[in-house]
Every structure is written in C-alpha cells, then in structure tokens.
KEMARVO-447006 format. One record per residue (C-alpha): residue in three letters; y, z, x. Coordinates in steps of 0.5 Angstrom, whole numbers, plus 500, padded with zeros to 3 digits. Example, Ala and Ser with C-alpha at 12.3 -4.5 7.8 and 13.67 -1.06 7.14 Angstrom:
ALA491516525SER498514527
***
This chain:
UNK442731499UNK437725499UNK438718496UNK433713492UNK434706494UNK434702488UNK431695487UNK436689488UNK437684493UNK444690496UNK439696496UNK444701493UNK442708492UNK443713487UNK443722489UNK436725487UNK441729484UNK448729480UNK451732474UNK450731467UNK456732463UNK453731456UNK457735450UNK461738456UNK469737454UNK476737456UNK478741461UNK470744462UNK468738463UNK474736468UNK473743472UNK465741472UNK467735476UNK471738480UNK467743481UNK461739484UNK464734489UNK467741492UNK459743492UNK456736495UNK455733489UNK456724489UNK453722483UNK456724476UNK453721470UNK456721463UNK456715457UNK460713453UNK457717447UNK459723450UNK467722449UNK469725455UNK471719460UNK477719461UNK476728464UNK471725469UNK476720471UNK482724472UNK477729475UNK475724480UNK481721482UNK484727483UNK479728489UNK480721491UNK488722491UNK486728495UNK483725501UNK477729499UNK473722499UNK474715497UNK470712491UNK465708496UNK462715497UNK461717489UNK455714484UNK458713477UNK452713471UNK455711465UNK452708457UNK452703453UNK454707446UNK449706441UNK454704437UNK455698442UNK449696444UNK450689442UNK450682446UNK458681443UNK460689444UNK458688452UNK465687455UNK468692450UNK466698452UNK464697459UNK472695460UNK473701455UNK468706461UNK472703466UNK479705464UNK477712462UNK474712468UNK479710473UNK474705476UNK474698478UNK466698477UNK461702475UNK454704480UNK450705474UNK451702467UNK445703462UNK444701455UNK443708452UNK438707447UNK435702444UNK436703438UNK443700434UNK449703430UNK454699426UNK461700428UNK467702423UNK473698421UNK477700428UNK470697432UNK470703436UNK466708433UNK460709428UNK460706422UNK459713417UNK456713410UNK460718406UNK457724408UNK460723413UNK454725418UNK450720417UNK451713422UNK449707419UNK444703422UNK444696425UNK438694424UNK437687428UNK440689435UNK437685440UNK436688446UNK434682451UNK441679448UNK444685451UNK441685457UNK443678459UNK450680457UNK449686462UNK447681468UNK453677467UNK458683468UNK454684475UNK456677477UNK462679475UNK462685480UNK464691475UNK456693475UNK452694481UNK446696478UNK444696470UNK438699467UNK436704461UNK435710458UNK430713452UNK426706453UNK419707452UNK414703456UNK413697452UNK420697451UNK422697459UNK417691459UNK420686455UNK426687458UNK423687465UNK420681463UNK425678461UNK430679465UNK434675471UNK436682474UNK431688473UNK433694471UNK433698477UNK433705473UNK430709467UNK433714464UNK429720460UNK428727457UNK423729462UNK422736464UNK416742465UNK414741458UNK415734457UNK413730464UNK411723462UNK407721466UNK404715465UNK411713464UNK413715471UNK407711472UNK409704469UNK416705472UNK413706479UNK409699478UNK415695476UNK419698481UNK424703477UNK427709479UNK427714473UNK431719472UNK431726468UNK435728463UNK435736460UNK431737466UNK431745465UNK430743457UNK436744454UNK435750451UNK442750447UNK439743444UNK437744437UNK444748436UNK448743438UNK444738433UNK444743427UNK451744428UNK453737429UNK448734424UNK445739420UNK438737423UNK434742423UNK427740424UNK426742430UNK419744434UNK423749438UNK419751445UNK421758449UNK425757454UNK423754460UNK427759464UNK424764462UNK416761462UNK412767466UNK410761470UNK417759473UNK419766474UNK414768478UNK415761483UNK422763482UNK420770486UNK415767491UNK420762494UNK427768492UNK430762488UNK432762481UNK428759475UNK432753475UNK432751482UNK424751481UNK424746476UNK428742478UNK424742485UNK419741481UNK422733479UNK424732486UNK416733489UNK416727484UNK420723486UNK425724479UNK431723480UNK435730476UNK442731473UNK442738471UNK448739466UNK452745467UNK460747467UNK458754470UNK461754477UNK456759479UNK450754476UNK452748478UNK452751486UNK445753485UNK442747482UNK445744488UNK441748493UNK434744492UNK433741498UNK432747504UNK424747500UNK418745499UNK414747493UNK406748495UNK401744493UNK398749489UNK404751486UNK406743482UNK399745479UNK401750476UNK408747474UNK404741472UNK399745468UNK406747463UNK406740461UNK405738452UNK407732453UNK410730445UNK410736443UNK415738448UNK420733447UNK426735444UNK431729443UNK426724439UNK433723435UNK431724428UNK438729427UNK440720427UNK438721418UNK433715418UNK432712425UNK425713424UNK425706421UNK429703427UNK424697429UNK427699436UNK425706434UNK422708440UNK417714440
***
C-alpha cells in the first residue's frame, strides 16, 4: 500500500486508498469495516452526514480489542455536516464524531461543503421545511470563521490535519490564504468522467493533497437521490464499469474494471476510497498496487474525461442550494 504525506510541520500521512462508507448502514457498514482492515486497508473515511459512525467505531475498536492493531495504525477521515458548519458548531460535532467513533482524535476532519443548513430545534439535525424533504438553508455561513475554529481544535491535539471537501478552486484559495494552518486535503467527486484537472493543478501548487470520492462513478447515485429527495434531474451517464474502453484495459492487464479506475487515479496521484460493502469488491479494490498502467493507456482513460458533464454530485437534489452564495459550481 502507499501513503501521501500531507503538508504540516508533523509530515502525517494518509493511505492512497481507504474505504468510503457513504449510505452504507448498520451492520453492512460495521461488516465493511471490518472486512477491510482483514484485507489491509488503514484509512476509513466517513462524515457525519452520513449517519453511521457509531457502526465504524464499533467496528474499529473490535479490532483494536483484538490485537489486530492499534489506532496509531489507523487513518480516520471524518466531515463537518453541512448542517454544522459554522464557527459555533465546530466543537459540537467534532466531540460528537469522536464519541461515535470511540476515537480521541481524528486523522482527518473536512468541512464537507461549503455551503450551510440551519439546525433544527435539537441542534443536531437539519432544519426541514414542511415537506419534509426540503433542508432550510443558512444562507450567511462564514467559512473562514469556521476554519479558524478548526485550527484551535488541532492545537487542541483532537485533529492532525484538517481540510475540505466539494470546495472549488477560488473557494480553496480563501481559505488557503487565509488560513494559519493549511489545508492539507481536498476531497471531491473525481473519476474517468469527471477528472478535474485544472483543480488538481491549483491543489498541486498550494500543496494540497486530493482525494476522490465515487471513483467508479457511483452508478447507484441518482437512485439513492431520487428516493431520498425526489430529485430527478440528473445527467445520468453509462456506466464506467461497463465503458468499452475500461473493459478492454481490464482484459489487457487480466484486472477488473474497477481496479483499472481505480489505478487510473493512482497514476495521478489522487488519493481513491472506493465505497463498497461486498466483501468480494472490497478485497479487489485493494489489489491496485502489484501494476502499472502504460502510457499509452492513461491516454485512453484520460480521453473519457467530459469535464461538467460528468459530474453527478452537483447537490441540486438540496431544493434551492443553487442560490447559496457558497454554492460551488
């Protein structure tokens, strides 16, 4: 397995790889865990959003009960939710991410976007409107207040390295510029059809690591949209795992298609977590590291790239987040 070392006077580094958990629930979510640190896997990556913590945490400290590792082995990524992500609510759902994850610290703690909800009356949920679907939206959320709340809780020692997620360019720029400590990652949706390469670029240049979420593509997206939010408008592409191009790499190289985008990002430098809970899949997304793709063959991969038309998270399924001014795309 390789490691990224990550900007910061400690030099912490995060996996090339770990497990994505999003929509992934109780005991799929707990077996997953537990399932990828059998295989290998260090890096687990989850957010508060996501509502399952407390299965990761329990999952991990079975392990660690077990004598398989310690936590100094283990690289937790975790979110800000997008209904705390305010300078006030900082201290809140970090503590909240640590209980749940039966951590005293966290590797990797991102604000998850840059935009805002308003919380509802138990300060630990959204704010819905009586549709019950609809998230109401805080429209003055400060993202520099929230940074700076951030670094404190790295001095504080419950963070090693903060940074964010679904941030575009000039966005990373103001927090980079005016933060006292840098963000060491940006996570984004980033895949064979969606590559984002001058983003990439403008991360190199100030030293950000990136890592890409629904590197596969996320096939199962604008289901999960459409049920939760009755969200249908989506630019819905083929399948990457299907594209002729990725098939016949996959029969070149005797991989499957999943493990050729996934080296794909790799060749890049991108940092990858896979969501899986198949014990199968999950073992084969780990097996990227015994090969190189050729030259001529990230050419190919390269040329699959549509830029905005592939991307599929662009967050309208939030009713009206368009009109965010932190709305990034």
């Amino acid at each position: 397995m390789q490691w990224v070392t990550l900007s910061g006077p400690q030099g912490y580094k995060i996996p090339s790889i770990g497990l994505g958990t999003w929509k992934a629930k109780d005991d799929d979510v707990y077996n997953a865990v537990l399932t990828a640190l059998d295989v290998g896997y260090r890096h687990i990556d989850t957010a508060s959003n996501y509502g399952n913590e407390d299965q990761i945490g329990r999952a991990i400290s079975k392990w660690i009960s077990q004598d398989q590792g310690s936590r100094e082995n283990l690289f937790i990524t975790t979110k800000l939710p997008n209904y705390g992500n305010r300078a006030e609510d900082v201290q809140k759902f970090l503590k909240m991410s640590l209980e749940k994850l039966q951590t005293h610290y966290i590797d990797l703690y991102l604000i998850h976007m840059p935009f805002a909800f308003r919380l509802n009356s138990s300060g630990t949920g959204p704010l819905m409107e009586k549709d019950n679907i609809t998230m109401v939206i805080d429209y003055d959320n400060d993202n520099i207040a929230t940074w700076k709340v951030m670094e404190q809780q790295v001095k504080k020692g419950l963070i090693r390295s903060i940074g964010l997620s679904n941030f575009n360019i000039s966005q990373v720029q103001k927090i980079y510029d005016a933060a006292e400590i840098k963000p060491a990652v940006l996570q984004v949706e980033m895949h064979a059809y969606l590559q984002q390469n001058e983003l990439i670029d403008a991360c190199r240049r100030m030293n950000i690591a990136v890592t890409g979420y629904a590197p596969l593509g996320s096939p199962q997206a604008a289901q999960h949209f459409s049920t939760k939010y009755q969200y249908n408008n989506f630019n819905v592409l083929p399948s990457l795992l299907t594209n002729q191009v990725v098939q016949e790499l996959a029969k070149k190289y005797n991989k499957s298609p999943g493990q050729i985008l996934l080296r794909h990002l790799l060749e890049k430098n991108i940092i990858v977590i896979p969501k899986s809970a198949n014990p199968k899949r999950i073992e084969d997304n780990f097996k990227i590291f015994d090969f190189n793709l050729a030259i001529e063959d990230i050419k190919k991969l390269n040329a699959l790239d549509r830029k905005e038309e592939g991307r599929t998270f662009d967050f309208r399924f939030f009713r009206g987040i368009e009109k965010h001014p932190h709305y990034p795309f």
